[in-house]
Steps between C-alpha positions, in 0.01 A plus 500: 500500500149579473310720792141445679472116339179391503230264324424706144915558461664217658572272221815544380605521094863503446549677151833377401337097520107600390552773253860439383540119483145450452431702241816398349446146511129546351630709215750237394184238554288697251776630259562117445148351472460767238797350324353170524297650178798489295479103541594223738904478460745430785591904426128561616420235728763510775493883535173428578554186751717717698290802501251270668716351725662841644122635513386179773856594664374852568230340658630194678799750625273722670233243661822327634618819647142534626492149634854532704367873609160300636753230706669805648133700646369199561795366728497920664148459544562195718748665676268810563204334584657331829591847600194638422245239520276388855561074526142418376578665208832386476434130515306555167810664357525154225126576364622864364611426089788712358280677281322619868835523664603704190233759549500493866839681521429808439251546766616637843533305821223634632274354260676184445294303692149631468556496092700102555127415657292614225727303249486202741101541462465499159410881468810571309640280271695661180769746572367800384230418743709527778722783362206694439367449855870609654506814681805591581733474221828353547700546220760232301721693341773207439331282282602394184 
């Protein structure tokens, strides 16, 4: 578990998947493109069909992972903000997007609502905007 998240440390690399399987999977994606030189046989070509298809599985794996982990904050977000938020803001709960919602979490309650107003405004839109503007640093340390 990481100590004292905050914005320049908080995204997360998990070495096994990046470094292991990704380096893995690109090594067996070059190794076979460079045997694509020898000529175009079924010996050559469908080494190199699956190399590319495990190499957009390493991707699509991940930004599924990602996209479940997004339905998760953005359903705790909801949950928070009717703790947390006063009712003008929380009628306006619907116009916040994930990405927002995403970013949003790891600011504390007591900023919840002045930061949800600047996003409502326009002021902040991408969520390193509103990361960057968070103050007091609440950090995820169960994500995936």
């Amino acid at each position: 578990m990481a100590k004292g998240q905050n914005y320049s440390n908080h995204r997360q690399v998990v070495p096994i998947f990046h470094f292991g399987v990704g380096l893995t999977f690109t090594a067996y994606l070059v190794w076979t493109a460079m045997r694509l030189r020898n000529g175009l046989t079924a010996d050559t070509v469908m080494p190199f069909v699956l190399a590319v298809g495990l190499f957009l599985l390493f991707f699509a794996v991940r930004g599924m992972a990602m996209r479940v982990q997004d339905r998760l904050i953005r359903l705790e977000m909801q949950l928070r903000l009717q703790r947390v938020l006063p009712a003008d803001l929380q009628a306006r709960m619907r116009e916040l997007t994930v990405d927002q919602l995403v970013a949003l979490r790891f600011a504390g309650d007591d900023e919840m609502a002045d930061l949800i107003r600047e996003v409502l405004a326009g002021r902040l839109a991408s969520r390193n905007e509103i990361k960057k503007k968070i103050r007091n640093w609440q950090g995820d340390y169960l994500r995936a």
